[in-house]
N, C-alpha and C positions, 0 to 999 in steps of 0.2 A: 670804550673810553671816549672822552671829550675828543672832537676832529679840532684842529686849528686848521683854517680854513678860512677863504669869503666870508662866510658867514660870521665866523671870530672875528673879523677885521670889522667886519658892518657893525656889532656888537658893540664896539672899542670906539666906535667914530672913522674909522680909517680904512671906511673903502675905496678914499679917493688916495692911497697910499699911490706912488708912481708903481707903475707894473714892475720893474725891476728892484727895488726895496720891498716888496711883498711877500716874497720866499725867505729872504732875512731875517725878516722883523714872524713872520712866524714861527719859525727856526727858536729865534728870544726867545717870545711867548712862551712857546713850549719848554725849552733849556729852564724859564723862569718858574712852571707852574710845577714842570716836576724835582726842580728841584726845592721847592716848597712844599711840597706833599714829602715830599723823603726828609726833609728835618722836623716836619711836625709829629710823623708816624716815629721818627728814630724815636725823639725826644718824650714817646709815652709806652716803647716796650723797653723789655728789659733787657738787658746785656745777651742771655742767652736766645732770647727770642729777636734781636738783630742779627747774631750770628745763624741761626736756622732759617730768618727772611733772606739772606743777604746769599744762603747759600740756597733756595730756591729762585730767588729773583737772578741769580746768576746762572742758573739752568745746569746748576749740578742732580746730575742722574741721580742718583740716591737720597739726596733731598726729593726729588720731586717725585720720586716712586715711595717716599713715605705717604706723600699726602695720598696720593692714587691710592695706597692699599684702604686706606681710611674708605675708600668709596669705591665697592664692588663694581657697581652698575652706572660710574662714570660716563661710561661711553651714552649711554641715553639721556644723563644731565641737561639739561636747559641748556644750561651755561657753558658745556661744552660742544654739544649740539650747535650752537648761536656762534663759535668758534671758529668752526668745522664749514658752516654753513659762509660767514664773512671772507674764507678763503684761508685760512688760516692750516697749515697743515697739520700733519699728527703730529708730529712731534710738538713744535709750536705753541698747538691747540692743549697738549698736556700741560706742558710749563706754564702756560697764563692761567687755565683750569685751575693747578697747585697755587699759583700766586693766589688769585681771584677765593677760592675756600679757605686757605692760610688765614689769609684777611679778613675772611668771613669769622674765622674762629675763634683768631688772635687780635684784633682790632676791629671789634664787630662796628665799630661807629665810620667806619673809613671813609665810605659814602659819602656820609652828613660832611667831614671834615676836607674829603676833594670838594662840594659845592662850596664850601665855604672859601676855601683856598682860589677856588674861580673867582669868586663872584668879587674877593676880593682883588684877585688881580687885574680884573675886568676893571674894576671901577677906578685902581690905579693908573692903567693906561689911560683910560676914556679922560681922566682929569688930567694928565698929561699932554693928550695928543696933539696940540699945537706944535709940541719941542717934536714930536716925532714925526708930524709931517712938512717942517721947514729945518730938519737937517740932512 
C-alpha cells in the first residue's frame, strides 16, 4: 500500500513542514485517506458483503480461513509471497493475503478507486498547504 512518508510530504508541497508537525500531519493523511477509501468501498457493496469485509479486515479466523480455502497453493502467491518477503509475518501475511483477494473478487476496481482517492487527496492538501504550514 501507499507509504506516507517524505515523499508524501514532498508530493503535497510540505517538505518544508517543521520536523516536529511531520509525524502529525502524516498520521492525518493517512487517518484521512483511509478513511475515504472505507466509505467509497462501503458505499458500493452490499449489506452482506460489508459484514463478510468487515469480519476479514478485522482478522476474524474463520473469515479469513474462508478465503485461504479458496486458494490451495497460497503460500506460493505473489502477493503473498511479496507479504512474507516486506516482513510481514504469517499470520499477518494471511489476513492482508484474504483482505487483498476478497477485494480482488468482491470490488475488482479497488485499485483504480484508492488512486483516485489519492490523487484526490494529494491535490487537496497541495491547494491547501499554506494553512497547513503557518499553523
Amino acid at each position: 500500500m501507499f507509504q506516507f512518508n517524505d515523499e508524501f510530504l514532498k508530493s503535497v508541497g510540505l517538505e518544508n513542514l517543521p520536523d516536529d508537525q511531520k509525524q502529525d500531519f502524516l498520521e492525518y493523511a493517512q487517518e484521512q485517506f483511509e478513511t475515504r477509501i472505507g466509505e467509497a468501498m462501503m458505499s458500493k457493496l452490499t449489506e452482506a458483503q460489508q459484514v463478510e469485509f468487515d469480519k476479514i479486515s478485522s482478522d476474524d479466523p474463520e473469515a479469513i480461513q474462508n478465503v485461504l480455502d479458496k486458494y490451495a497453493d497460497y503460500e506460493n502467491d505473489f502477493t503473498y509471497r511479496r507479504l512474507i518477503k516486506n516482513g510481514a509475518d504469517e499470520q499477518q501475511a494471511k489476513s492482508d493475503f484474504a483482505v487483498v483477494k476478497w477485494l480482488d473478487e468482491n470490488f475488482p476496481n479497488y485499485s483504480d478507486e484508492i488512486n483516485n482517492i489519492l490523487a484526490d487527496l494529494q491535490s487537496e492538501i497541495y491547494s491547501q498547504k499554506e494553512s497547513f504550514l503557518n499553523s
